[in-house]
PDB file of N, CA, C and O in Angstrom:
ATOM      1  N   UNK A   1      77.139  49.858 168.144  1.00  0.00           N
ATOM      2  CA  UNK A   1      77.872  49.840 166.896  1.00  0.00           C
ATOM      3  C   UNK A   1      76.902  49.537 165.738  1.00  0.00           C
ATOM      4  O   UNK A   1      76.187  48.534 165.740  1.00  0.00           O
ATOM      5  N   UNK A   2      76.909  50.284 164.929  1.00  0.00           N
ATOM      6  CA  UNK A   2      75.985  50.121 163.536  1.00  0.00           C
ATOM      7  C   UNK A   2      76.082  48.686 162.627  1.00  0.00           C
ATOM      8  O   UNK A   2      77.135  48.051 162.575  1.00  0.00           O
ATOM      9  N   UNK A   3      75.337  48.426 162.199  1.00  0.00           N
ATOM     10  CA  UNK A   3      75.386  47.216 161.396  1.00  0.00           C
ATOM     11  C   UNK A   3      76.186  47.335 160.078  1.00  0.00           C
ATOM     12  O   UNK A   3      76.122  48.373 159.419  1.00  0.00           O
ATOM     13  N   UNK A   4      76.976  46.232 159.670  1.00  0.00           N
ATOM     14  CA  UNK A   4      78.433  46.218 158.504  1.00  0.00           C
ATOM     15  C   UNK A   4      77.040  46.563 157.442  1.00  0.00           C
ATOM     16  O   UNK A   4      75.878  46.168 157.543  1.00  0.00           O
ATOM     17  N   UNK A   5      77.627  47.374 156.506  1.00  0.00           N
ATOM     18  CA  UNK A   5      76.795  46.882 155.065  1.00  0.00           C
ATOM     19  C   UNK A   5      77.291  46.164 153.958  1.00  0.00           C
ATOM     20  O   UNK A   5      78.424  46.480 153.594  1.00  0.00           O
ATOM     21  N   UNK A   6      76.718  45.282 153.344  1.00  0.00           N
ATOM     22  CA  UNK A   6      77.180  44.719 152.497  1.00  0.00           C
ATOM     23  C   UNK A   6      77.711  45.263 151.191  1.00  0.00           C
ATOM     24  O   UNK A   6      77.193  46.238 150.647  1.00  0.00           O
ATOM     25  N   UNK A   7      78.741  44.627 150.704  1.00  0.00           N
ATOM     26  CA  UNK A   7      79.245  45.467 149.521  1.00  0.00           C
ATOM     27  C   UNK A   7      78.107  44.918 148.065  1.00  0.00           C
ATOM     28  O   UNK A   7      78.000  43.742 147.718  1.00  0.00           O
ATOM     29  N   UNK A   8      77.481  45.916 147.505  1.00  0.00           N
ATOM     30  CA  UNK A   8      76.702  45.865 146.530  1.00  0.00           C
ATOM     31  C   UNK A   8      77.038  44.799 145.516  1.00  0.00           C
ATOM     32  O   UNK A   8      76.557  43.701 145.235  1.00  0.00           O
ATOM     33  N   UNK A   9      78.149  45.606 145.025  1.00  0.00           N
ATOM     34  CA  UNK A   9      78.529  44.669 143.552  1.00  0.00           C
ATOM     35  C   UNK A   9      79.108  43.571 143.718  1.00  0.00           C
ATOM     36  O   UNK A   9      78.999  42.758 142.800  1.00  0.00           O
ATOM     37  N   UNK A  10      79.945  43.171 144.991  1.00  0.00           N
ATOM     38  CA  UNK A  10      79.879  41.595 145.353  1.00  0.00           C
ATOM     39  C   UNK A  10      78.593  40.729 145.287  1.00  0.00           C
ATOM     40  O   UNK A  10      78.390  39.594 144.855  1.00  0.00           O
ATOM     41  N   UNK A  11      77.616  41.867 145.998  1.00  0.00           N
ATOM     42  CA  UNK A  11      76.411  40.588 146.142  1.00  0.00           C
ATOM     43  C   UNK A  11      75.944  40.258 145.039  1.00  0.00           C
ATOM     44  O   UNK A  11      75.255  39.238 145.077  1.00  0.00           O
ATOM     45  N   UNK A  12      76.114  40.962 143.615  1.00  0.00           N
ATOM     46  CA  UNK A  12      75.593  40.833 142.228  1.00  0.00           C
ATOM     47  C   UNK A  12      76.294  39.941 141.642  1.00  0.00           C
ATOM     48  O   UNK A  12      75.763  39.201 140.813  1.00  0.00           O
ATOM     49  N   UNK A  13      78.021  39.806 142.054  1.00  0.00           N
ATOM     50  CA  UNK A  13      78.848  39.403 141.870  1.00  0.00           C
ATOM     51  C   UNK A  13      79.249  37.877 141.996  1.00  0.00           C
ATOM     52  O   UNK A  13      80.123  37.372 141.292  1.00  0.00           O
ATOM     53  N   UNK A  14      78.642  37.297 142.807  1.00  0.00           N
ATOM     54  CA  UNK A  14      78.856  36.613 143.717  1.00  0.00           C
ATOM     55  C   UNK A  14      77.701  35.397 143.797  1.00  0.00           C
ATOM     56  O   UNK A  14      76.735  36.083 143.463  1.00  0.00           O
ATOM     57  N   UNK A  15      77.318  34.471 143.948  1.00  0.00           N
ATOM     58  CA  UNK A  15      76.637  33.205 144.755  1.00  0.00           C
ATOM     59  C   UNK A  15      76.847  32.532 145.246  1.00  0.00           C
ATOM     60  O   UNK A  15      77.502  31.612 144.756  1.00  0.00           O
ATOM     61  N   UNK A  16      76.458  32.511 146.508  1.00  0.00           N
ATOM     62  CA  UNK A  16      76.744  31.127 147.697  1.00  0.00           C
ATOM     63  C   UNK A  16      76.081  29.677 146.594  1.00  0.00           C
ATOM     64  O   UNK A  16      75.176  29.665 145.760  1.00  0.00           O
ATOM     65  N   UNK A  17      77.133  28.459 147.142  1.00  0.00           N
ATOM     66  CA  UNK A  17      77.017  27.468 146.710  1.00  0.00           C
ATOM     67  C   UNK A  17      75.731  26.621 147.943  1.00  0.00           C
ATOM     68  O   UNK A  17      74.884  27.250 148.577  1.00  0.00           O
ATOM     69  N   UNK A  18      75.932  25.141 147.993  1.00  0.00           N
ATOM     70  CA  UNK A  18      74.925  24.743 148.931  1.00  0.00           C
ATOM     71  C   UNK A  18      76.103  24.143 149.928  1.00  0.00           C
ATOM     72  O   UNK A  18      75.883  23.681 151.048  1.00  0.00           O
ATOM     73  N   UNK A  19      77.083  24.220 149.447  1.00  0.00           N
ATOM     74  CA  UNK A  19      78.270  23.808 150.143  1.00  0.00           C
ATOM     75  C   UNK A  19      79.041  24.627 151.188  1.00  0.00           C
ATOM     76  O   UNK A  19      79.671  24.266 152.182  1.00  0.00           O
ATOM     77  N   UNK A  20      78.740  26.149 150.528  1.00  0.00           N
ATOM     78  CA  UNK A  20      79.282  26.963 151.637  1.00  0.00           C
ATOM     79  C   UNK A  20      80.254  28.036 150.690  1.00  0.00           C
ATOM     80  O   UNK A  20      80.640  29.154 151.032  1.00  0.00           O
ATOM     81  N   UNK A  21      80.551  27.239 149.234  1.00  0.00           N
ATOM     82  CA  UNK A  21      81.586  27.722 148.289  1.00  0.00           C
ATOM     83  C   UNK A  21      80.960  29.099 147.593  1.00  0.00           C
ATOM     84  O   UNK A  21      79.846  29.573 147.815  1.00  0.00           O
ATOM     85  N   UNK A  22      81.681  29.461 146.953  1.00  0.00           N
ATOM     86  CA  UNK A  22      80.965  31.068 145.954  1.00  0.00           C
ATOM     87  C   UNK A  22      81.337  30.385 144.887  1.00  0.00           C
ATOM     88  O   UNK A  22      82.257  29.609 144.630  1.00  0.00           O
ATOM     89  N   UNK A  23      80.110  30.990 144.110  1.00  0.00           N
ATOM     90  CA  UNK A  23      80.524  30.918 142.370  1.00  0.00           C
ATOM     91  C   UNK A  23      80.455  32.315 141.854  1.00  0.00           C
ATOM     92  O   UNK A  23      79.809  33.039 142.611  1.00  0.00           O
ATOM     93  N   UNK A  24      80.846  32.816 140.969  1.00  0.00           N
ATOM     94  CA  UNK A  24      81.461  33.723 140.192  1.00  0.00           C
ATOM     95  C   UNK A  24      81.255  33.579 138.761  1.00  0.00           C
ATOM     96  O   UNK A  24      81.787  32.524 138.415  1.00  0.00           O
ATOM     97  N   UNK A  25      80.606  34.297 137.576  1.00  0.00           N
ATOM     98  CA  UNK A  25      80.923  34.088 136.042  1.00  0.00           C
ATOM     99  C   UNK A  25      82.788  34.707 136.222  1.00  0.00           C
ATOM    100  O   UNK A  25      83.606  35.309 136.918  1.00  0.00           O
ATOM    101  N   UNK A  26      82.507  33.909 134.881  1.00  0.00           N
ATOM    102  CA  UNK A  26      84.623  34.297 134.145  1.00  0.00           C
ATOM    103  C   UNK A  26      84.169  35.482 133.172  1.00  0.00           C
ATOM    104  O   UNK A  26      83.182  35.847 132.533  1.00  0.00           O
ATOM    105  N   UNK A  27      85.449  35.850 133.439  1.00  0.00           N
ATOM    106  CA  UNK A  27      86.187  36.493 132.743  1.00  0.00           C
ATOM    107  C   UNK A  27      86.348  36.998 130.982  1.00  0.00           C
ATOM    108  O   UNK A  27      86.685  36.191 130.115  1.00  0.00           O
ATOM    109  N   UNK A  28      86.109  38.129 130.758  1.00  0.00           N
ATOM    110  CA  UNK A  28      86.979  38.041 129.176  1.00  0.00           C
ATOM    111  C   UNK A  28      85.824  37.696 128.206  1.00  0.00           C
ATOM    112  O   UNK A  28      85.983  37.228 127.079  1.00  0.00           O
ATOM    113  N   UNK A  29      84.353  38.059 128.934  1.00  0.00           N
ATOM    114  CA  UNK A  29      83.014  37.825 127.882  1.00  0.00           C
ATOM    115  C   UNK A  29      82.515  38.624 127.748  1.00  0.00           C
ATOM    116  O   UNK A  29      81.311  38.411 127.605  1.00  0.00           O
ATOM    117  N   UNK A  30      82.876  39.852 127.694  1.00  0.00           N
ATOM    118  CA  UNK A  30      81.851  41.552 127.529  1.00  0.00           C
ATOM    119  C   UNK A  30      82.040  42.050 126.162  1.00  0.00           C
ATOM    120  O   UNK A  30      81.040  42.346 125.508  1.00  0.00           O
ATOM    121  N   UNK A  31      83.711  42.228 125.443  1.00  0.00           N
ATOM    122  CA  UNK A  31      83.880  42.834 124.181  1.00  0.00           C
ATOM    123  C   UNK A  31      84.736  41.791 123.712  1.00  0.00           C
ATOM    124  O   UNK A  31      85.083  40.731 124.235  1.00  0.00           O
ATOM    125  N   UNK A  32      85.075  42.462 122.315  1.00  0.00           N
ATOM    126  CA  UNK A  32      86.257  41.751 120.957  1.00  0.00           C
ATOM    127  C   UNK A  32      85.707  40.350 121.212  1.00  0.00           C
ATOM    128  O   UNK A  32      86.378  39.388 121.585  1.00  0.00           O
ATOM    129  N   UNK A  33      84.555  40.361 120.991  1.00  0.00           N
ATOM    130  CA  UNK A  33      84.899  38.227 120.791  1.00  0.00           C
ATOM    131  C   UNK A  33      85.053  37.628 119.779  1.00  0.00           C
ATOM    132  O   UNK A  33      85.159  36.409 119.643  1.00  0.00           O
ATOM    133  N   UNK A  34      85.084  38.586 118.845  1.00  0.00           N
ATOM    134  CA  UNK A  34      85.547  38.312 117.043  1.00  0.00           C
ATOM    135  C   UNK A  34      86.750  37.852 117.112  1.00  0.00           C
ATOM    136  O   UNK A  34      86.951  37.283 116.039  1.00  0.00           O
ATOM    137  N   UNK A  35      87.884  37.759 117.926  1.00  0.00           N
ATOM    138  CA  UNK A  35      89.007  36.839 117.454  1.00  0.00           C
ATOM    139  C   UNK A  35      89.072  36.135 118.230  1.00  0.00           C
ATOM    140  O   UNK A  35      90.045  35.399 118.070  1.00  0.00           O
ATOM    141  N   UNK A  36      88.074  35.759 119.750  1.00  0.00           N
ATOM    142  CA  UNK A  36      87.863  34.832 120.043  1.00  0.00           C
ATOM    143  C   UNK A  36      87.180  33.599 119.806  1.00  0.00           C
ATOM    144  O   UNK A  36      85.968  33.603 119.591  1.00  0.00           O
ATOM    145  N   UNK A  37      87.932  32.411 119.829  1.00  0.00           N
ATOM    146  CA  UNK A  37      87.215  31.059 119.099  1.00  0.00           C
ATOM    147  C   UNK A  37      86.273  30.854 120.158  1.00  0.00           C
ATOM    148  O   UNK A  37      86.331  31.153 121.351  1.00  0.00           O
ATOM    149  N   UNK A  38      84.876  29.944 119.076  1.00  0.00           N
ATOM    150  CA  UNK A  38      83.571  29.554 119.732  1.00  0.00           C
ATOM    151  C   UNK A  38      83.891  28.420 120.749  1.00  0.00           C
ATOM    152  O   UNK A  38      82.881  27.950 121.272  1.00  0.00           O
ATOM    153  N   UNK A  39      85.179  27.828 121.181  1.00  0.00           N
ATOM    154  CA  UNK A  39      85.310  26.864 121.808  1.00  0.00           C
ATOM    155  C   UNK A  39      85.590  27.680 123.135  1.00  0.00           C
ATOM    156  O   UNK A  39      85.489  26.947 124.119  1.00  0.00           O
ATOM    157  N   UNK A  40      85.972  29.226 123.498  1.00  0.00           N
ATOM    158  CA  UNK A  40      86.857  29.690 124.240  1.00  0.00           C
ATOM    159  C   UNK A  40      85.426  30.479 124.687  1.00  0.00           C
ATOM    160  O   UNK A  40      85.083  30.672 125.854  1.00  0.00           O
ATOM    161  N   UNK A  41      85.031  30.693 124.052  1.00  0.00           N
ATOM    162  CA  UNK A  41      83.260  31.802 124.243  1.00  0.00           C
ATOM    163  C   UNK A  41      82.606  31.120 125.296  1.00  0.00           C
ATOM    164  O   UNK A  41      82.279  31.420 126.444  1.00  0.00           O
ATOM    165  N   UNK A  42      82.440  29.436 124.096  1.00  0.00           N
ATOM    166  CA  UNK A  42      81.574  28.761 124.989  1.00  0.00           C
ATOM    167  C   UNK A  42      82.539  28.181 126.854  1.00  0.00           C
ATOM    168  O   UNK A  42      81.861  28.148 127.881  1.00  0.00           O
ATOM    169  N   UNK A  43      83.392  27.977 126.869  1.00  0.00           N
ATOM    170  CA  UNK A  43      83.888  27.721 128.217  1.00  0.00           C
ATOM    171  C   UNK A  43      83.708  28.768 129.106  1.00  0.00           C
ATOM    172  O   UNK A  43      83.509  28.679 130.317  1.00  0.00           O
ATOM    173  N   UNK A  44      83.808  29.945 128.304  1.00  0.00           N
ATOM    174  CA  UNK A  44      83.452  31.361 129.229  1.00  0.00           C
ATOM    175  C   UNK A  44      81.936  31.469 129.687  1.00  0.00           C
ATOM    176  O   UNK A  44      81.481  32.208 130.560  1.00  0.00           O
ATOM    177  N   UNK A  45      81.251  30.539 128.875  1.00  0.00           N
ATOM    178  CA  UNK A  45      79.781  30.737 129.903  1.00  0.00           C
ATOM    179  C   UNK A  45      79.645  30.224 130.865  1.00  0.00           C
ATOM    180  O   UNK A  45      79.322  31.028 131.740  1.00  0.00           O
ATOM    181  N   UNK A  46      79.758  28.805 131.349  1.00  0.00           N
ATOM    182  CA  UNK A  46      79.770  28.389 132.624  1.00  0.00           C
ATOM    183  C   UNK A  46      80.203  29.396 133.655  1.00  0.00           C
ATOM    184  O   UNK A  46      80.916  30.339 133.314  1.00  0.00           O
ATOM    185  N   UNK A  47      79.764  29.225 135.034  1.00  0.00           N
ATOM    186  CA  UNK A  47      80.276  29.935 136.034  1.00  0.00           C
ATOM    187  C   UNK A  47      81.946  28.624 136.836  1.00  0.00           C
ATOM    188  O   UNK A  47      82.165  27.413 136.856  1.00  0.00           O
ATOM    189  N   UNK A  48      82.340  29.321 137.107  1.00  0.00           N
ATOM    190  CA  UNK A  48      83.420  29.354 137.910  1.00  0.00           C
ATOM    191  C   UNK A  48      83.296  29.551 139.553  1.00  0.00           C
ATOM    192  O   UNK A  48      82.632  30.458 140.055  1.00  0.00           O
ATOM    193  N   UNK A  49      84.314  28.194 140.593  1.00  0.00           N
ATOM    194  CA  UNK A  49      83.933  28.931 141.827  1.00  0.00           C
ATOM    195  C   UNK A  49      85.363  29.613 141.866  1.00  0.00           C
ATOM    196  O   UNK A  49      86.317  29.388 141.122  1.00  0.00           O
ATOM    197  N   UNK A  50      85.229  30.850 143.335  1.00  0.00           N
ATOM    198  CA  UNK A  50      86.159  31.413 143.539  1.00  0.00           C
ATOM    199  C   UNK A  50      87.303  30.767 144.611  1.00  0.00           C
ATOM    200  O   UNK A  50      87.153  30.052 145.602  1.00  0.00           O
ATOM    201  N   UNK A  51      88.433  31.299 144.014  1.00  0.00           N
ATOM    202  CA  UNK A  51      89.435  30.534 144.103  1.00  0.00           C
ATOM    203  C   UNK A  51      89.587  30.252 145.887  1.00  0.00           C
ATOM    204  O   UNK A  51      88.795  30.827 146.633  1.00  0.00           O
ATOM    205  N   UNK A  52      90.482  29.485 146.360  1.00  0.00           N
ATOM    206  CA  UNK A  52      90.191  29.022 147.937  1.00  0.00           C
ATOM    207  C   UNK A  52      91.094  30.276 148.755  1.00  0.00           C
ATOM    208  O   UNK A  52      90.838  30.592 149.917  1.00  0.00           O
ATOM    209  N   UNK A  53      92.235  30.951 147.900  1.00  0.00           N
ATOM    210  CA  UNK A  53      92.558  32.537 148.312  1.00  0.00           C
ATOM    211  C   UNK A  53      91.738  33.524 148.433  1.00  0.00           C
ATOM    212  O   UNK A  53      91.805  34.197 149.461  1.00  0.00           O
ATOM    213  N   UNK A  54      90.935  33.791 147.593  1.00  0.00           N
ATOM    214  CA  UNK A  54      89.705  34.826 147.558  1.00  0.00           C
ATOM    215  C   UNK A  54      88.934  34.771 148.791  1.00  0.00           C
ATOM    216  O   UNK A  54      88.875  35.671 149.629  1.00  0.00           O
ATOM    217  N   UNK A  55      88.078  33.126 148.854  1.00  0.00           N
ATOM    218  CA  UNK A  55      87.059  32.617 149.471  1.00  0.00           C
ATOM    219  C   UNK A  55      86.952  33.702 150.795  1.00  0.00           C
ATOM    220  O   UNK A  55      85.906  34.339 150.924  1.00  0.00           O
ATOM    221  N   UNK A  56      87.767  33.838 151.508  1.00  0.00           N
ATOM    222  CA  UNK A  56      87.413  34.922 152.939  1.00  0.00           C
ATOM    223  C   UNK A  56      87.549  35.950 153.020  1.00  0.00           C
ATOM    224  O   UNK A  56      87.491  36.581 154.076  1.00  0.00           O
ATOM    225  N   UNK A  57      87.841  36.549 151.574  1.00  0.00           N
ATOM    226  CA  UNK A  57      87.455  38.163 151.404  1.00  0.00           C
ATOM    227  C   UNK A  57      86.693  38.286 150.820  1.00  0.00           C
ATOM    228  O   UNK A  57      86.378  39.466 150.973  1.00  0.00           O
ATOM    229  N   UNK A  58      85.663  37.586 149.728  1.00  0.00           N
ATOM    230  CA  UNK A  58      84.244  37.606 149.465  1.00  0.00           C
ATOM    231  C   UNK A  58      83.759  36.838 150.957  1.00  0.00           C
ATOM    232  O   UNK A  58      83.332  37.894 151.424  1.00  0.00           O
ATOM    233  N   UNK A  59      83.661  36.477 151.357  1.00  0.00           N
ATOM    234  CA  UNK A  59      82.719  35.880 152.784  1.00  0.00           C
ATOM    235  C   UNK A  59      82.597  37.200 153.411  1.00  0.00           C
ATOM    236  O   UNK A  59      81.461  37.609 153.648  1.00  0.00           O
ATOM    237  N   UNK A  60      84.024  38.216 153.833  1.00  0.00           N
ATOM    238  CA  UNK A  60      83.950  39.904 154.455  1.00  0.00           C
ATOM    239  C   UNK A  60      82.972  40.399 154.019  1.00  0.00           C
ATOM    240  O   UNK A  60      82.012  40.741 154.710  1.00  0.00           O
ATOM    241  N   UNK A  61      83.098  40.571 152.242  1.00  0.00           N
ATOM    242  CA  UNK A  61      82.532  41.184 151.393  1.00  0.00           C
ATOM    243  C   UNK A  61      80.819  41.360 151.480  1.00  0.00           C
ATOM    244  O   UNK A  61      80.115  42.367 151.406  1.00  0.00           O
ATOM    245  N   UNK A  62      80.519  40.056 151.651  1.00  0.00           N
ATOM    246  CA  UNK A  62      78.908  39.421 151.804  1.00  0.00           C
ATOM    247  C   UNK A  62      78.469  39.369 153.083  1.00  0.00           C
ATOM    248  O   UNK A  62      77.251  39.352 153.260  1.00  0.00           O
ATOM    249  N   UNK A  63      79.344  39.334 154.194  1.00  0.00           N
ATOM    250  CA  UNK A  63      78.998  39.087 155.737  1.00  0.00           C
ATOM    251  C   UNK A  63      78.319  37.952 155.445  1.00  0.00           C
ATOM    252  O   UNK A  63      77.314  38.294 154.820  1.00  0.00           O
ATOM    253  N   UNK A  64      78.345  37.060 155.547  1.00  0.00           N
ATOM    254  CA  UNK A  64      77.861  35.741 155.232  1.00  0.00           C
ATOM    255  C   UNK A  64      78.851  34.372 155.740  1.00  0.00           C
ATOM    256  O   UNK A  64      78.485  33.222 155.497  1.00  0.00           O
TER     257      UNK A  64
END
């Protein structure tokens, strides 16, 4: 049986924590940020982990 391949844009997508967790950037930071406030910009930079529903379909995703 051939080896799984990993899904690309997850792995770009995606970072293992040291814990075992994924982190993820948010959401809603590419266009229009002109009527978004600098308080809402700046929270959007931090990364985010993925939620504990997700967690074992990015783990599929990554074979990891």
């Amino acid at each position: 049986m051939p080896k799984m391949k990993t899904n690309r844009s997850a792995a770009k997508t995606f970072r293992r924590t040291a814990s075992g967790k994924f982190k993820r950037a948010k959401a809603y930071r590419s266009h229009i940020l002109t009527k978004k406030s600098s308080k809402r910009k700046r929270k959007l930079r931090k990364p985010t982990l993925v939620s504990k529903a997700d967690q074992k379909r990015v783990k599929i995703m990554l074979q990891q």
